[in-house]
TILOKOL-208437 format. One record per residue (C-alpha): x, y, z; residue in three letters; residue number from 1; chain. Coordinates in nm, 2 decimals. Example, Ala and Ser with C-alpha at 12.3 -4.5 7.8 and 13.67 -1.06 7.14 Angstrom:
% residues 2
pt X = 1.23	Y = -0.45	Z = 0.78	rolum = ALA	zaro = 1	loza = A
pt X = 1.37	Y = -0.11	Z = 0.71	rolum = SER	zaro = 2	loza = A
This chain:
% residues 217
pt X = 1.57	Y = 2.71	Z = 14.50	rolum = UNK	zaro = 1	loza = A
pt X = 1.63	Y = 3.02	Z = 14.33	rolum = UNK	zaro = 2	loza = A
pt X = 1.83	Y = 3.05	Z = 13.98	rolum = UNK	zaro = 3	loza = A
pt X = 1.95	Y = 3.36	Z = 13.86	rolum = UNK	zaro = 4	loza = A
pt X = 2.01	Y = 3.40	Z = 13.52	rolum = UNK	zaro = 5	loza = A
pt X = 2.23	Y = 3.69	Z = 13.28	rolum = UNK	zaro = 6	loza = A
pt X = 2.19	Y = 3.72	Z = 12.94	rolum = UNK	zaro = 7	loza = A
pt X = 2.38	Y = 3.93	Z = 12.71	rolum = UNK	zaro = 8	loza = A
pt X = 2.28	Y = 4.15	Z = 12.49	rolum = UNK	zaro = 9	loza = A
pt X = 2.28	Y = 4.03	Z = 12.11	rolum = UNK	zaro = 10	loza = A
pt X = 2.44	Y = 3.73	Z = 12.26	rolum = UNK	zaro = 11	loza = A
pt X = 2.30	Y = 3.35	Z = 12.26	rolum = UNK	zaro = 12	loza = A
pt X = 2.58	Y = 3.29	Z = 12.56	rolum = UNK	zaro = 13	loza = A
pt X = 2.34	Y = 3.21	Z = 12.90	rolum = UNK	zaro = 14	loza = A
pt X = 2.58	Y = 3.25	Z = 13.27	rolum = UNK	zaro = 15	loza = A
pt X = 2.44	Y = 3.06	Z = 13.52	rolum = UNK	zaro = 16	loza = A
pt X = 2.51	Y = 3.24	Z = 13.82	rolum = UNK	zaro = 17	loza = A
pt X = 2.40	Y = 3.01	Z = 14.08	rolum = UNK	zaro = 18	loza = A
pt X = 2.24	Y = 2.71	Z = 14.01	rolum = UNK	zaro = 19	loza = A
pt X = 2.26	Y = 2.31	Z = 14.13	rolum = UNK	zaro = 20	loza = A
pt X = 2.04	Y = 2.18	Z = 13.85	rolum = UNK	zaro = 21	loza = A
pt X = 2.27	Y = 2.05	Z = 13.57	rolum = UNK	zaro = 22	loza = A
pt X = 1.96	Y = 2.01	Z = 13.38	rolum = UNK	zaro = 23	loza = A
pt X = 1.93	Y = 2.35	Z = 13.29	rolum = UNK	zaro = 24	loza = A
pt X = 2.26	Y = 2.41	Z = 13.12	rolum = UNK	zaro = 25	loza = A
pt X = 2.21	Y = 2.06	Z = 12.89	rolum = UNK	zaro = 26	loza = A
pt X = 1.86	Y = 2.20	Z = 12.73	rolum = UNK	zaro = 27	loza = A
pt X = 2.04	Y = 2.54	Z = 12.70	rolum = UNK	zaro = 28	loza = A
pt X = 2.36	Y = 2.33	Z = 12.48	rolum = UNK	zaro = 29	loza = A
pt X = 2.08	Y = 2.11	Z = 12.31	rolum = UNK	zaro = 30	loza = A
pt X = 1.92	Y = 2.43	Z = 12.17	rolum = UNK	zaro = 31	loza = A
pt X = 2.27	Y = 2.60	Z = 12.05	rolum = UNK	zaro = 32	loza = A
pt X = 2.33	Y = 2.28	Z = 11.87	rolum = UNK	zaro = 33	loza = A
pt X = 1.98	Y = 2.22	Z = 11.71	rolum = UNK	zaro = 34	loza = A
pt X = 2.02	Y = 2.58	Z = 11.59	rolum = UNK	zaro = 35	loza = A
pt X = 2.38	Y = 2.50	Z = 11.44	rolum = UNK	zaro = 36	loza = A
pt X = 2.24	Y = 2.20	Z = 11.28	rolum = UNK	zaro = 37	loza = A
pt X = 1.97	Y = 2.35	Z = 11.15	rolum = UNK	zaro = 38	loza = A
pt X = 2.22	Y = 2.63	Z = 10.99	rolum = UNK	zaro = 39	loza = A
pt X = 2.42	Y = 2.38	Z = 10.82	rolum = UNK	zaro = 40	loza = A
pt X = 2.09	Y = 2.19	Z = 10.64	rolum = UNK	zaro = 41	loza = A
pt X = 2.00	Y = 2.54	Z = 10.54	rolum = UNK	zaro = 42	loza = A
pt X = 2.32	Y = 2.64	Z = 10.40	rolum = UNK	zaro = 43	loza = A
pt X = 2.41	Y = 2.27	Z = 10.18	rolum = UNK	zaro = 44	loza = A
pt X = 2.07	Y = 2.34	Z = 10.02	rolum = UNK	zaro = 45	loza = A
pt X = 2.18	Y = 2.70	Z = 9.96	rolum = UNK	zaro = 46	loza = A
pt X = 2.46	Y = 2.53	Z = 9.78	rolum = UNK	zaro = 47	loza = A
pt X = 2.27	Y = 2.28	Z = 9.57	rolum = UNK	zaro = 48	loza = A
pt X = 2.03	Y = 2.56	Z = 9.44	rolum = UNK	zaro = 49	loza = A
pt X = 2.29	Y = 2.79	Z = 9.35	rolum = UNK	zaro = 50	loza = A
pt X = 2.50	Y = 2.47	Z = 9.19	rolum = UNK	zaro = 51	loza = A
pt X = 2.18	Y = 2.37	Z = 9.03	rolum = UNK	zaro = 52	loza = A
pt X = 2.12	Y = 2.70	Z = 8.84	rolum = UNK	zaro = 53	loza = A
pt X = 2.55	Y = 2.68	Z = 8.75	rolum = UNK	zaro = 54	loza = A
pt X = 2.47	Y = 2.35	Z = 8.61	rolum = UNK	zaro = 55	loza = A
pt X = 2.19	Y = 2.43	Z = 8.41	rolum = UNK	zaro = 56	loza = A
pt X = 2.27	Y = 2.75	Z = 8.26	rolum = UNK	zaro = 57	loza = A
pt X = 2.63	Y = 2.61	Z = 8.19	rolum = UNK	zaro = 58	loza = A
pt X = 2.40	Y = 2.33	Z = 8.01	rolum = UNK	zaro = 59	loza = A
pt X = 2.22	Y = 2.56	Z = 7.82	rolum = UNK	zaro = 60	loza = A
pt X = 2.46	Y = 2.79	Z = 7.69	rolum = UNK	zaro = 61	loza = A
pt X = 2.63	Y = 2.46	Z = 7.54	rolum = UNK	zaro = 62	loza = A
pt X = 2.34	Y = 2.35	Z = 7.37	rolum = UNK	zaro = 63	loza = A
pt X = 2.28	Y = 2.64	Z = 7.20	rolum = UNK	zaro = 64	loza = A
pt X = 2.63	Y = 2.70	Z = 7.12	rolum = UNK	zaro = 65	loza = A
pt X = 2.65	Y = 2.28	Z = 6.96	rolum = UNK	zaro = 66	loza = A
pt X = 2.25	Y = 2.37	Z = 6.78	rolum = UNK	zaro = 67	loza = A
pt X = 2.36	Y = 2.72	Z = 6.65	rolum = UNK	zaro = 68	loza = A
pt X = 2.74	Y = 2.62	Z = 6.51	rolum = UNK	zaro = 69	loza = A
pt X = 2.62	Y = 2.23	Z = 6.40	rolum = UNK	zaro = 70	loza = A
pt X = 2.62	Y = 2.29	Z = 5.97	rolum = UNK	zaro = 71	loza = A
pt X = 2.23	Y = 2.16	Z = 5.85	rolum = UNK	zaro = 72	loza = A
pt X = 2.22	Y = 1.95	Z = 5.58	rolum = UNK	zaro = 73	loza = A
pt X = 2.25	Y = 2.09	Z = 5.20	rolum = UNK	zaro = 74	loza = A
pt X = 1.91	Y = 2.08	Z = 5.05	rolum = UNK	zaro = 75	loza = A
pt X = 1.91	Y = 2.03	Z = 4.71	rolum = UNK	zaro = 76	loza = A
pt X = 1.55	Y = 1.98	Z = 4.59	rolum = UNK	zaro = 77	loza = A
pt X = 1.41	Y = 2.30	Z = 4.67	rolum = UNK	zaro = 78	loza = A
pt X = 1.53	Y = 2.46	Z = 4.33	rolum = UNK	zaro = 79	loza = A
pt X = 1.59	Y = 2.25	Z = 4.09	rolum = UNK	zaro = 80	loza = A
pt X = 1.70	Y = 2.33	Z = 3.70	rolum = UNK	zaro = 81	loza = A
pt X = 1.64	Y = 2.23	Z = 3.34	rolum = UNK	zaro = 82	loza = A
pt X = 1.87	Y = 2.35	Z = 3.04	rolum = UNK	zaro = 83	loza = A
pt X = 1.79	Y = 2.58	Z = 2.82	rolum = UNK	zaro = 84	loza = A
pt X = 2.04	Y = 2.67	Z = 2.56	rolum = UNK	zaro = 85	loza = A
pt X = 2.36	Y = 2.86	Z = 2.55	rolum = UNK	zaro = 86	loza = A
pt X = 2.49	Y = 3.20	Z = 2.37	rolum = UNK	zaro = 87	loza = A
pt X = 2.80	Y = 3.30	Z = 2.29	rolum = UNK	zaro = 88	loza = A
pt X = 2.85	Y = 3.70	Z = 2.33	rolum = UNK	zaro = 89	loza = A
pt X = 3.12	Y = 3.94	Z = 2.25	rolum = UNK	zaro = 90	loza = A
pt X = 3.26	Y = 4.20	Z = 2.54	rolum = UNK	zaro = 91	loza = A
pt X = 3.53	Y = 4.33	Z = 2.37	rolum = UNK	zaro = 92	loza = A
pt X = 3.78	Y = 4.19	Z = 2.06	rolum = UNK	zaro = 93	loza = A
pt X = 4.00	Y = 4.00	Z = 2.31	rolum = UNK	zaro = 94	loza = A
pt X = 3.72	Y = 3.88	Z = 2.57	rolum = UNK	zaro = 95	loza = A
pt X = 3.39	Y = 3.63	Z = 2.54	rolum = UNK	zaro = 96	loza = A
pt X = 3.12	Y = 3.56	Z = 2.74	rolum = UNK	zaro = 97	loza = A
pt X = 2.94	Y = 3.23	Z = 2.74	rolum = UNK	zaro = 98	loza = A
pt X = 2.61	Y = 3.23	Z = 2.85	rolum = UNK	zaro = 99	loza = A
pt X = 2.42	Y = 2.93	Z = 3.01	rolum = UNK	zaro = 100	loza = A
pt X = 2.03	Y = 2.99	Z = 3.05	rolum = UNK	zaro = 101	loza = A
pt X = 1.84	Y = 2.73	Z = 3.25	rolum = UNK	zaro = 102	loza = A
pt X = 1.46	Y = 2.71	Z = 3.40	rolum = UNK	zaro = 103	loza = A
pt X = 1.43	Y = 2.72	Z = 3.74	rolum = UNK	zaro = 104	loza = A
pt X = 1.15	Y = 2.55	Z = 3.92	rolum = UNK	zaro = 105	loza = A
pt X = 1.05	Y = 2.68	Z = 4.26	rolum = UNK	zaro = 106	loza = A
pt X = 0.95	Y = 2.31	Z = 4.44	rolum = UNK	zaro = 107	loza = A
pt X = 0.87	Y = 2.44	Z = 4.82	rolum = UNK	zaro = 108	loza = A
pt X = 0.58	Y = 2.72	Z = 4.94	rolum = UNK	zaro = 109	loza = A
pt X = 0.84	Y = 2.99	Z = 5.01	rolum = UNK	zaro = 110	loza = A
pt X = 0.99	Y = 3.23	Z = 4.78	rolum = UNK	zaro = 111	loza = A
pt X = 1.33	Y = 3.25	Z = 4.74	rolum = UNK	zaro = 112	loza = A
pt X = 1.61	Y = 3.53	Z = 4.62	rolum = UNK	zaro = 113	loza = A
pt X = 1.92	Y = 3.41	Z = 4.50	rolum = UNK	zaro = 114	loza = A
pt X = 2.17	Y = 3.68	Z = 4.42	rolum = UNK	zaro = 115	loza = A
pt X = 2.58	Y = 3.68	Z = 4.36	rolum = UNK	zaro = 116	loza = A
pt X = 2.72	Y = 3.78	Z = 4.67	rolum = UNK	zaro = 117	loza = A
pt X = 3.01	Y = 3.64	Z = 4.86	rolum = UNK	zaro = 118	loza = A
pt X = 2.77	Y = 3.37	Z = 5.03	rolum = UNK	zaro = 119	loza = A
pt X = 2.73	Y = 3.21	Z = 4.75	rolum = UNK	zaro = 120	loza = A
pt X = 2.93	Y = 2.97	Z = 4.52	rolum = UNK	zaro = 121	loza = A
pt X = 2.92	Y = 2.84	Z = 4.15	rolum = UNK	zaro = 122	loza = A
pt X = 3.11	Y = 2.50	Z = 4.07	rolum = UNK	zaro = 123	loza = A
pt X = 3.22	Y = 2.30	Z = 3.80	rolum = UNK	zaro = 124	loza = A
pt X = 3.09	Y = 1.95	Z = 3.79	rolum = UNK	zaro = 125	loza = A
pt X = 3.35	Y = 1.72	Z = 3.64	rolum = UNK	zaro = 126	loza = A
pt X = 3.25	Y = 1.45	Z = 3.37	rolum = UNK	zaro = 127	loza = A
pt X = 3.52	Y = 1.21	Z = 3.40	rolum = UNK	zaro = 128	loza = A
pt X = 3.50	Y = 1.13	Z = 3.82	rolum = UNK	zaro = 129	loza = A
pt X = 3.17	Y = 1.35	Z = 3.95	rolum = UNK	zaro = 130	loza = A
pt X = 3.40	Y = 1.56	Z = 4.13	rolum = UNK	zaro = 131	loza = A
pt X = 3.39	Y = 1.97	Z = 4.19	rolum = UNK	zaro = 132	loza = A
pt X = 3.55	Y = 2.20	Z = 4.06	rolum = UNK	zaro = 133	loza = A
pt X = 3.62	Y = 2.60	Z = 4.15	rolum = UNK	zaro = 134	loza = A
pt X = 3.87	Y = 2.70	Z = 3.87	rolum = UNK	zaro = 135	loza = A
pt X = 3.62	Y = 2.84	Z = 3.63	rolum = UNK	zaro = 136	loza = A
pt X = 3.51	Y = 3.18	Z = 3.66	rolum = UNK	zaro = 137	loza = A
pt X = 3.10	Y = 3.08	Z = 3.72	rolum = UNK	zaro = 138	loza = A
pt X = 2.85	Y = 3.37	Z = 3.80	rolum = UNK	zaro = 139	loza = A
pt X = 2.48	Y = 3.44	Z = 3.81	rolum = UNK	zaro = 140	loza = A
pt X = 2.42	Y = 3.67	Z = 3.50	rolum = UNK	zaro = 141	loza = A
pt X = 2.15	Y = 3.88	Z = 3.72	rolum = UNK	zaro = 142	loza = A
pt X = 1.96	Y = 3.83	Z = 4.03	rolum = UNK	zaro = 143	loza = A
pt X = 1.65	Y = 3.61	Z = 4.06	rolum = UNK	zaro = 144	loza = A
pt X = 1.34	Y = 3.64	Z = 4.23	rolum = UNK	zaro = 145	loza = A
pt X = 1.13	Y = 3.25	Z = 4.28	rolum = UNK	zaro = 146	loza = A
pt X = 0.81	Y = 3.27	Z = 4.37	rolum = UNK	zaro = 147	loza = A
pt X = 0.70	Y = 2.96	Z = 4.55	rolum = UNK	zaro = 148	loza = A
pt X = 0.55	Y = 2.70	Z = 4.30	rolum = UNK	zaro = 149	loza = A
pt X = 0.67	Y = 2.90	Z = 4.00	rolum = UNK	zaro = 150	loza = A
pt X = 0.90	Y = 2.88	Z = 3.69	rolum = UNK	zaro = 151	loza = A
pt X = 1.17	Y = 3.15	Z = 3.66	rolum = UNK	zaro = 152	loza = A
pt X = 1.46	Y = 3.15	Z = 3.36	rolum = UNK	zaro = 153	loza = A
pt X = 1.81	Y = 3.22	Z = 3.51	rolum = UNK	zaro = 154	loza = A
pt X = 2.15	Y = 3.27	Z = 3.31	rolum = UNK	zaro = 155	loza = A
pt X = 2.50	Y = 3.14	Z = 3.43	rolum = UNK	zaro = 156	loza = A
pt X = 2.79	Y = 3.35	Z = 3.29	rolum = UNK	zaro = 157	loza = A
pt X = 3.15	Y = 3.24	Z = 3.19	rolum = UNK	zaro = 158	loza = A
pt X = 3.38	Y = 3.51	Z = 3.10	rolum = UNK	zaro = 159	loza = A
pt X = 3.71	Y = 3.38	Z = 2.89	rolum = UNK	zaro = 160	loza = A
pt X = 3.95	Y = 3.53	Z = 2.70	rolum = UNK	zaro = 161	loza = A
pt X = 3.92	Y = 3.51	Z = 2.34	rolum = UNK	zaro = 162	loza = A
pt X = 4.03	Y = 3.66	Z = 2.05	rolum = UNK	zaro = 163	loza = A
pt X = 3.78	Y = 3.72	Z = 1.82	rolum = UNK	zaro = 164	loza = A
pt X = 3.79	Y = 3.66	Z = 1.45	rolum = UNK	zaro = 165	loza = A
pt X = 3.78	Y = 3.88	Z = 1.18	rolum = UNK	zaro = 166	loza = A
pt X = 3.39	Y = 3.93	Z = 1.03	rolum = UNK	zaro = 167	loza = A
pt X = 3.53	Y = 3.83	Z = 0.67	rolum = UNK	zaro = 168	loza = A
pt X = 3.71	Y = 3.52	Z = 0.81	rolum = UNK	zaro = 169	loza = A
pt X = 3.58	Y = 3.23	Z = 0.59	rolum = UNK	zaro = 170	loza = A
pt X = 3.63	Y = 3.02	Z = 0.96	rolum = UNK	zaro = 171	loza = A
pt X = 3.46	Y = 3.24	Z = 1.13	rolum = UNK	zaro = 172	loza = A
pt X = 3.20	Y = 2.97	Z = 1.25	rolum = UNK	zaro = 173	loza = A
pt X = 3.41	Y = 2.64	Z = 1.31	rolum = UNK	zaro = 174	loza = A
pt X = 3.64	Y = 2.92	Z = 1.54	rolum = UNK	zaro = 175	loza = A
pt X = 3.35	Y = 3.01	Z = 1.76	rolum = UNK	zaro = 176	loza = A
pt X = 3.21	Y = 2.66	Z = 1.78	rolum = UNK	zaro = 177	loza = A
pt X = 3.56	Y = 2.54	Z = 1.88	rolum = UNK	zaro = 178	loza = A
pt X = 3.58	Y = 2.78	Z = 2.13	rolum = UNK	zaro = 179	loza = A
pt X = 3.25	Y = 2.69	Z = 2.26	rolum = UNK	zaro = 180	loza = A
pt X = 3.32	Y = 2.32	Z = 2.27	rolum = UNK	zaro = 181	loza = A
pt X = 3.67	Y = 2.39	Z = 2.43	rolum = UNK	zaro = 182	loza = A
pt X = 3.49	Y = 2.60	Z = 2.72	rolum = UNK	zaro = 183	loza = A
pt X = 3.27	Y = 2.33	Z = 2.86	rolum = UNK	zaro = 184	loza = A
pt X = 3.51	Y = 2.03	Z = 2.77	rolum = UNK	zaro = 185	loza = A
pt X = 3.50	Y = 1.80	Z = 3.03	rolum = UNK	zaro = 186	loza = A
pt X = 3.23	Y = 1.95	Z = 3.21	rolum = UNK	zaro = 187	loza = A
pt X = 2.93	Y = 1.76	Z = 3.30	rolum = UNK	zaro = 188	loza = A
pt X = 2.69	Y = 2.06	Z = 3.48	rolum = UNK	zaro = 189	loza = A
pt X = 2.75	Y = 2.32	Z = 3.76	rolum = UNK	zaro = 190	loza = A
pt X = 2.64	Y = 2.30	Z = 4.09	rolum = UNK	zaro = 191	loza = A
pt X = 2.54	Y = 2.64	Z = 4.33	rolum = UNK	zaro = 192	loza = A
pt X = 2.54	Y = 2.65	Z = 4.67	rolum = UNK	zaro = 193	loza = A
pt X = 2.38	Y = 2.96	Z = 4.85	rolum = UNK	zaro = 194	loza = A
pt X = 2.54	Y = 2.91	Z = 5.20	rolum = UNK	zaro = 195	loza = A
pt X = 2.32	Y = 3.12	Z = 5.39	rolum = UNK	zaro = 196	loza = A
pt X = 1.98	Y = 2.91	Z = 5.26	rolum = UNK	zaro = 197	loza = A
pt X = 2.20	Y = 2.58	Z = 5.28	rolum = UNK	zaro = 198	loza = A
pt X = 2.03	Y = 2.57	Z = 4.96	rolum = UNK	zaro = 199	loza = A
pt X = 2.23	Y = 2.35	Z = 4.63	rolum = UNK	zaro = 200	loza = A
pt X = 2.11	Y = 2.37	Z = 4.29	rolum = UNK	zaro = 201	loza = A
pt X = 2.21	Y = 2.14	Z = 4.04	rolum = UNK	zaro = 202	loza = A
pt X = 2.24	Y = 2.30	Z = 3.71	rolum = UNK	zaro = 203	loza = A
pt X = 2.27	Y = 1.99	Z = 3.45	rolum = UNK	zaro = 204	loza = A
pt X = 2.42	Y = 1.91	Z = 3.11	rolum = UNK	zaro = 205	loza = A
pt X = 2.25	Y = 1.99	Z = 2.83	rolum = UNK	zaro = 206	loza = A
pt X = 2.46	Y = 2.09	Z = 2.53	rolum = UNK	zaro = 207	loza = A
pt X = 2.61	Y = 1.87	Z = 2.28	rolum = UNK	zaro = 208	loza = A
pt X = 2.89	Y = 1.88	Z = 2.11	rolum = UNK	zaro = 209	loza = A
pt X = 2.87	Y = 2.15	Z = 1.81	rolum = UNK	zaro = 210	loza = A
pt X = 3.00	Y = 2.01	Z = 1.44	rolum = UNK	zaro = 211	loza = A
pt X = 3.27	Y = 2.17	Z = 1.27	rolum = UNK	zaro = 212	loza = A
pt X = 3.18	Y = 2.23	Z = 0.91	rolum = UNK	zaro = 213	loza = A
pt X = 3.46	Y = 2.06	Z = 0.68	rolum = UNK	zaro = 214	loza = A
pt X = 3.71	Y = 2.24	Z = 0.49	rolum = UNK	zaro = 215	loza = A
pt X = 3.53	Y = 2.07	Z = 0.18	rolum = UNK	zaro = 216	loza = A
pt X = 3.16	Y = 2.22	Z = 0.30	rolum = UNK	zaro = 217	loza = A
């Protein structure tokens, strides 16, 4: 038996122009739907790859967000400081500098810069709870190069206002010594953090004190 057959062009669609075998239009339908079938598996993995690669760089960008904004901890035994001793300078007749000097000790194998600059801060350690304290004026006298392992002197400034005695005044001393113990009253140290290094030095007590001379003396 004779079966003819038209195809069209660009067209999966088979007309059966004569033909008393049913046979041959089932394999033709079983072919369009293996095809179909075999379009969908391929487009649901599409799908999973592309959700996948959503996924993970969604993933990544808020890891690195979280690692990049997450604060690290203060360190505070990289630098650490010993007291020196403590000056007491004129700037002009109604202003006074106090003047803290301490020995810093480099204590890891990289050198470090600390400058003033808005990124870092100079506190007031309290005596009486531990506490912090920003109301006093506290700044680095001069920048200060560390080498690592190495010893380097650094100088805290506190500017005040004070009116300074006359060179004849017989009280001239107990004055300056009063103003002295008056400034670091109730002060037990200072604490700097440098933000950018996350790096805290504690700058500790070291003064006592200083003895008014009697009126009799």
């Amino acid at each position: 038996m004779r079966i003819r057959l038209m195809v069209s062009q660009g067209c999966d669609e088979i007309n059966l122009l004569h033909s008393e075998e049913p046979w041959v239009y089932k394999i033709r339908t079983l072919r369009i739907e293996l095809r179909s079938l075999g379009a969908t598996v391929m487009s649901a993995r599409t799908w999973i790859v592309v959700a996948a690669i959503l996924l993970g760089g969604i993933g990544g960008t808020l890891y690195h967000q979280y690692a990049v904004r997450r604060p690290q901890p203060w360190n505070a035994g990289a630098i650490t400081a010993t007291y020196v001793g403590t000056q007491l300078l004129e700037i002009d007749p109604s202003n006074a500098r106090l003047q803290l000097s301490y020995e810093l000790q480099n204590n890891t194998d990289t050198d470090y810069r600390l400058a003033d600059g808005p990124g870092v801060v100079v506190m007031s350690r309290m005596v009486n709870d531990g506490g912090l304290s920003s109301q006093d004026d506290v700044r680095l006298a001069f920048p200060t190069f560390l080498p690592a392992r190495q010893r380097v002197r650094a100088t805290l400034n506190l500017p005040r206002q004070f009116k300074w005695p006359a060179k004849g005044d017989a009280a001239l001393q107990n004055k300056l010594k009063d103003f002295i113990n008056q400034r670091l009253s109730g002060i037990d140290g200072f604490v700097l953090f440098d933000q950018g290094d996350r790096c805290q030095i504690e700058f500790p007590r070291g003064w006592q004190p200083l003895e008014l001379a009697s009126a009799a003396d």
